[in-house]
C-alpha positions in Angstrom: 10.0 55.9 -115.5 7.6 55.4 -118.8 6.1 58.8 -118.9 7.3 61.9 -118.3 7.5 65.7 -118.1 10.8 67.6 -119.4 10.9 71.3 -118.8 14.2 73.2 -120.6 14.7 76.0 -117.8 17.1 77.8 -119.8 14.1 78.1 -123.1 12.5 79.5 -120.1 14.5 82.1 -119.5 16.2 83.0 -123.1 12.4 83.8 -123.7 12.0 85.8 -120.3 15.3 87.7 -121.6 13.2 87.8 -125.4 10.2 90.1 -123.8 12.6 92.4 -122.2 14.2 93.4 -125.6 10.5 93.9 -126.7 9.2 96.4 -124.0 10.7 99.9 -123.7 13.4 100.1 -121.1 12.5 100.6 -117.3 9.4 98.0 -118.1 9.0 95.4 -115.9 8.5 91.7 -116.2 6.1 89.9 -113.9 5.8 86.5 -114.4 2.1 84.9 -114.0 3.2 81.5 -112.1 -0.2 80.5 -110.8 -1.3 77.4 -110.9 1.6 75.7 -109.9 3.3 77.6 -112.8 0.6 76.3 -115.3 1.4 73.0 -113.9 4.9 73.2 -114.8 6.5 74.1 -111.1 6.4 77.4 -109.4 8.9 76.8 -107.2 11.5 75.4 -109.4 10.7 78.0 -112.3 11.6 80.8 -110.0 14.2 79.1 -108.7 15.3 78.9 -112.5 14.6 82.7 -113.5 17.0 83.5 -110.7 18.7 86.7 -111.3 17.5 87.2 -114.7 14.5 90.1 -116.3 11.9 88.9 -114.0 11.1 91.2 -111.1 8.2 90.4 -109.8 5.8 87.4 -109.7 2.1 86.7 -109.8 -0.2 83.7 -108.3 -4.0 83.3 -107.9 -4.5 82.9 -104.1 -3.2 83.5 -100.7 -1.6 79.7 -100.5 0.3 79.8 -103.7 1.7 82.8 -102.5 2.6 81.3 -99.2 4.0 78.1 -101.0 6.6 80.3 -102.8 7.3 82.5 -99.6 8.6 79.1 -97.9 10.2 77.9 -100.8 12.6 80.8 -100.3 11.9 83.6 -103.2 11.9 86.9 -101.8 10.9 88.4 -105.0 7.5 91.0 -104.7 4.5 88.2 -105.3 1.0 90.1 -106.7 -2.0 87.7 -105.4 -4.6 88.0 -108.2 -7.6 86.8 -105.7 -7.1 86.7 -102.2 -10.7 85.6 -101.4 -11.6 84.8 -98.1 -9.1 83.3 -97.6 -6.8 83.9 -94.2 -5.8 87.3 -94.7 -3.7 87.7 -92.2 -1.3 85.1 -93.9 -0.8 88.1 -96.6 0.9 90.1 -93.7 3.4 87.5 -92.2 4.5 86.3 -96.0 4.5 89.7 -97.4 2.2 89.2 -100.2 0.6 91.6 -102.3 -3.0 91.8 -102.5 -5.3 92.9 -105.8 -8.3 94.7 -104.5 -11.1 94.5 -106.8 -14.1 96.3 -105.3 -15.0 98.2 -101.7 -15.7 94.9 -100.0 -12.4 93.4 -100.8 -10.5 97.0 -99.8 -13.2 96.7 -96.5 -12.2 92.9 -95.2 -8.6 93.7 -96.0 -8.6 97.2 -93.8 -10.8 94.9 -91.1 -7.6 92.4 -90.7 -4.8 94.9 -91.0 -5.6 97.2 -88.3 -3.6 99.9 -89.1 -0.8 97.7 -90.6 1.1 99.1 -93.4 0.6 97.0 -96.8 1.1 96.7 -100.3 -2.1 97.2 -102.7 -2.9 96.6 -106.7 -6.2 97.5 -108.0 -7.9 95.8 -111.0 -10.3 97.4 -112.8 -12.9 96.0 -115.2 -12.6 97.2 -118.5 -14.8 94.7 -120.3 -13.6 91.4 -119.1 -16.3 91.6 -116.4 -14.5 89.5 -114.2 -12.7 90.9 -111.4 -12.3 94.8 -110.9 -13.7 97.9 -109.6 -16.0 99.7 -111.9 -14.4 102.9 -113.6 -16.9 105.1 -111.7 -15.7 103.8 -108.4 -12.3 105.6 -109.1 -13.4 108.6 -106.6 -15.1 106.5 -103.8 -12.2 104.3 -103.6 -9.8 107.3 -103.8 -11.9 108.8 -100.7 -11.4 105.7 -99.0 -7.6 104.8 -99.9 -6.8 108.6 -98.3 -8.2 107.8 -94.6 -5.8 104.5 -94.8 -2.2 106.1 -95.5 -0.8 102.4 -94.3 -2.2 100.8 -97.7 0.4 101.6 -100.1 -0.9 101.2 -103.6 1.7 99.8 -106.2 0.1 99.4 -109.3 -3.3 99.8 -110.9 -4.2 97.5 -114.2 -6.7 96.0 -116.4 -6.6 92.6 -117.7 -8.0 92.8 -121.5 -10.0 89.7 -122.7 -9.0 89.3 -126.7 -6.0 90.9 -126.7 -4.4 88.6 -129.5 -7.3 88.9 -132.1 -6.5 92.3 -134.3 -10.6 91.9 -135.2 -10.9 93.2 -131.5 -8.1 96.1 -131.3 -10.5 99.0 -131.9 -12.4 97.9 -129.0 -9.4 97.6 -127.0 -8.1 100.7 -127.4 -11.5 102.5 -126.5 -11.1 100.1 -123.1 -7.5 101.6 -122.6 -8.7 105.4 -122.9 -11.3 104.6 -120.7 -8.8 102.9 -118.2 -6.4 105.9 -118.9 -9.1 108.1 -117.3 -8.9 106.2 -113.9 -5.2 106.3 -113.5 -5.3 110.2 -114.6 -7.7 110.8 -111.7 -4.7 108.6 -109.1 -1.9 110.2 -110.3 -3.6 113.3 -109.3 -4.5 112.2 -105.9 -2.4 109.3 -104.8 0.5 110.2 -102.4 3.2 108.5 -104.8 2.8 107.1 -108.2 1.8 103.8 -109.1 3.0 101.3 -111.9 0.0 101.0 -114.4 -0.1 97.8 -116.1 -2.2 96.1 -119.4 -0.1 93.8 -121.3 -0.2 90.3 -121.2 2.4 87.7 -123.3 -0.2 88.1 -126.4 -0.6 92.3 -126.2 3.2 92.4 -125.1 4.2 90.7 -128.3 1.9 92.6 -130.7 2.0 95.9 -129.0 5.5 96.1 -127.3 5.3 100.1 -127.3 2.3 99.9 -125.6 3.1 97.9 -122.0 3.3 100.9 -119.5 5.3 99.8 -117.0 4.7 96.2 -116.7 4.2 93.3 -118.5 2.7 90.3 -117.1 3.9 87.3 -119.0 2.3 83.5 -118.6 2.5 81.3 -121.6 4.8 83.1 -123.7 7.8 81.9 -120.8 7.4 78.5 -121.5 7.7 79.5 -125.6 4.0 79.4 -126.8 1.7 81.6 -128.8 0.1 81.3 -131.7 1.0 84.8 -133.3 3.9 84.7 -136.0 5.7 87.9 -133.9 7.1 85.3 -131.6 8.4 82.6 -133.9 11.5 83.5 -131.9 10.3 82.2 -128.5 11.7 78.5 -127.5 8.8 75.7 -126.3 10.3 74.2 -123.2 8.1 71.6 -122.6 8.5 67.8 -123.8 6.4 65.2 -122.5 7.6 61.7 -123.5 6.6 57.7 -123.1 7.8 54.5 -123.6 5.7 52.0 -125.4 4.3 49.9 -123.1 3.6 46.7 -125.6 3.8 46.5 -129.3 1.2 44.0 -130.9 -0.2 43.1 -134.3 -4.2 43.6 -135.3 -6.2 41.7 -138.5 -8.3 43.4 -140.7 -11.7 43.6 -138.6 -9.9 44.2 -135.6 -11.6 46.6 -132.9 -9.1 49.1 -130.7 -10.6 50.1 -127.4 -13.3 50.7 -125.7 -16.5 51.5 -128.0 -15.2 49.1 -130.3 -14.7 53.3 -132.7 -11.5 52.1 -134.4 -12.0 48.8 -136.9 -9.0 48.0 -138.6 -9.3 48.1 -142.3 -6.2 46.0 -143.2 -3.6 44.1 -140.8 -1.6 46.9 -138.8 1.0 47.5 -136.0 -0.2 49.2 -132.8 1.8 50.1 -129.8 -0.1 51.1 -126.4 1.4 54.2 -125.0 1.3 54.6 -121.0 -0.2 57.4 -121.1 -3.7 58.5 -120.8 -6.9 60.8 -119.5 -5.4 60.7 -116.0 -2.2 62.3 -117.1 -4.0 65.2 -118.9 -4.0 63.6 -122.3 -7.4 64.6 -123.5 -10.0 62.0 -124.1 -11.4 64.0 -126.8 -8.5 63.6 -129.4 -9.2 59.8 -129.9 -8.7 59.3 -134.0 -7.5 63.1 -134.0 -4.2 63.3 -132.8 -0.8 61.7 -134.0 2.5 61.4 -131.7 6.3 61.2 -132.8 7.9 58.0 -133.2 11.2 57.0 -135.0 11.0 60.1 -137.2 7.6 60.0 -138.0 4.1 61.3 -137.3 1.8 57.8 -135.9 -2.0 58.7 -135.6 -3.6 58.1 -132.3 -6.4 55.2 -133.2 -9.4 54.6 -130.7 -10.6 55.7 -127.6 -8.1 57.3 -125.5 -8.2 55.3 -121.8 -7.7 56.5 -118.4 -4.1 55.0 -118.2 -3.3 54.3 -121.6 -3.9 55.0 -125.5 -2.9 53.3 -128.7 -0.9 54.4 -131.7 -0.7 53.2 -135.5 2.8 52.2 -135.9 2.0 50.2 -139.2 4.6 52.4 -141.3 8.0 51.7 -138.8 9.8 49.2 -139.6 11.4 47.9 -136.1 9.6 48.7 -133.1 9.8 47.4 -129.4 8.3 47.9 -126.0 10.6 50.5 -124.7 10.7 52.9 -127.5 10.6 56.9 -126.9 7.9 58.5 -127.8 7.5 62.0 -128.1 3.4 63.9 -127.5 5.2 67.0 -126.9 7.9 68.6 -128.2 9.9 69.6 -131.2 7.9 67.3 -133.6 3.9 67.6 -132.1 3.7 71.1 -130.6 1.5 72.5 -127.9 -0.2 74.2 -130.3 -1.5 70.9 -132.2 -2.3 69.0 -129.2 -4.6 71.9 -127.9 -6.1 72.2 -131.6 -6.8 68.5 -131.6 -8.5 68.8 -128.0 -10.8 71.7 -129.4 -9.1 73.7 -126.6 -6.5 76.2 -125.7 -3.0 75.4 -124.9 -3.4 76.9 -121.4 -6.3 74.0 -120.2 -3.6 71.6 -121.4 -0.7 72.1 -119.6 -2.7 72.9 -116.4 -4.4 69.6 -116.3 -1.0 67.6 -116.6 -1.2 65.2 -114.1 1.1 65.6 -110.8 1.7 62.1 -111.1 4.2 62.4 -114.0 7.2 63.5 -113.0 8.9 67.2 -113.8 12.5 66.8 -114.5 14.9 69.4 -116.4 16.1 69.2 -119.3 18.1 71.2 -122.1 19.0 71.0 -125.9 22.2 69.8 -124.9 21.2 67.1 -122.6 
């Protein structure tokens, strides 16, 4: 195995256990595993959380949620955009639907005939993604009230810029807005439901404001670029091997494009790794990776399959070497600011062809 994935399941949850002493007590913890988990695992991340703060889960469509179901979790599993999908799979897996508009409430009522089911509604507070208007409160309470089988178990927002303080002024008029919506069900709802803003950036910089549920993604796996969660652990490593170690002359050209000219003899070793595992392209002569206690800067055009690194300064390397692009020396963090990207987009495009094994401080 030259490249791989490492994912330290108990970072993961000593940082689901680190939001739960942030929230006020009684608040839940979903945990935003669409995606395959952000590409980490959905199935053995929940597997891992076990027993511990999380209580309910979240995934994008009808077949994620499905996935989990026959993976064996009986937790309660939120699906954040059923579609048009098969509906009728959200009855025999008992998955919970988020109804965004009348249309979505109308094909859902069309396929349950009269079955009794389990409801969220989003509402669109500014995102203006997904969500019922805020005027649609009363035409969707008139409908909800000829449907007593639709049970409705939370209502939330999902607010765009939620770690940027610049933007906190206009969240909060957002949140009094939404506030006038969930006034209006309390008062006409048969039984109360959860009300829920927060994600892993809001949850973290306004822990007295979560409601009753906090829906936590990135901030599991131990990222975020605020300085409030300097106590969360990063569980991800990825790691390589060198593949071959060779020597360039000054005037040398590395890779395709011929970008990289060597400006004195060097040593290079080519890494395994490349575009098809998720390794952006774009951090060719940006980025650096960890190698015998030191930062070596990626030179050239990354390749599909592999990219090459300035070992020059070591003094002794060898095919075989570890190599770390993730982990306690290059962060997340860096490798998404050397992409021009977010940390989210990188870890979702990991490739499934490296492998996901656990791993632990100890190990």
């Amino acid at each position: 195995m030259t490249a791989s994935i490492a994912i330290d399941y108990q970072a993961i949850v000593s940082n689901a256990k680190w939001f739960e002493a942030q929230v006020p007590d009684g608040c839940h913890l979903m945990a935003m595993v669409k995606a395959d988990a952000y590409g980490l695992g959905a199935e053995a991340l929940v597997e891992a959380l076990g027993n511990g703060p999380i209580s309910r889960l979240a995934v994008s469509s009808i077949v994620e949620g499905v996935s989990l179901r026959q993976s064996g979790t009986t937790l309660p599993i939120m699906v954040l955009n059923p579609g048009h999908d098969d509906l009728k799979d959200l009855i025999g897996h008992q998955l919970e639907p988020v109804i965004h508009d009348m249309d979505s409430l109308n094909r859902l009522i069309d396929v349950l005939q009269g079955q009794a089911m389990t409801i969220h509604l989003e509402w669109n507070t500014g995102m203006n993604r997904l969500g019922f208007a805020l005027d649609q409160v009363d035409p969707l309470l008139d409908s909800l009230s000829m449907k007593p089988h639709l049970h409705v178990a939370s209502s939330f927002t999902h607010l765009p810029d939620t770690s940027n303080p610049d933007s906190d002024d206009w969240t909060k008029n957002c949140l009094q807005a939404f506030e006038g919506v969930n006034r209006r069900l309390r008062e006409v709802l048969p039984s109360p439901c959860m009300v829920h803003v927060a994600n892993t950036a809001w949850a973290i910089r306004h822990p007295e404001h979560c409601q009753d549920m906090v829906r936590i993604g990135i901030g599991l796996f131990g990222y975020s670029n605020l300085d409030q969660a300097m106590s969360l652990t990063p569980a991800v490593h990825w790691n390589c091997k060198i593949s071959q170690v060779r020597k360039l002359n000054k005037g040398d050209t590395v890779s395709y494009g011929r970008h990289f000219m060597a400006s004195k003899p060097m040593v290079m070793a080519v890494l395994p790794v490349g575009y098809a595992d998720g390794y952006p392209r774009g951090m060719s002569d940006k980025a650096h990776v960890w190698l015998q206690g030191k930062a070596c800067p990626v030179i050239g055009d990354v390749c599909m399959d592999a990219m090459m690194v300035d070992v020059s300064a070591l003094p002794d390397v060898h095919s075989g070497d570890k190599v770390e692009l993730i982990g306690d020396h290059v962060s997340l963090m860096d490798v998404a600011q050397w992409a021009d990207t977010i940390p989210y987009e990188i870890l979702t495009g990991l490739s499934k062809r490296l492998p996901r094994t656990s791993w632990t401080a100890n190990s």
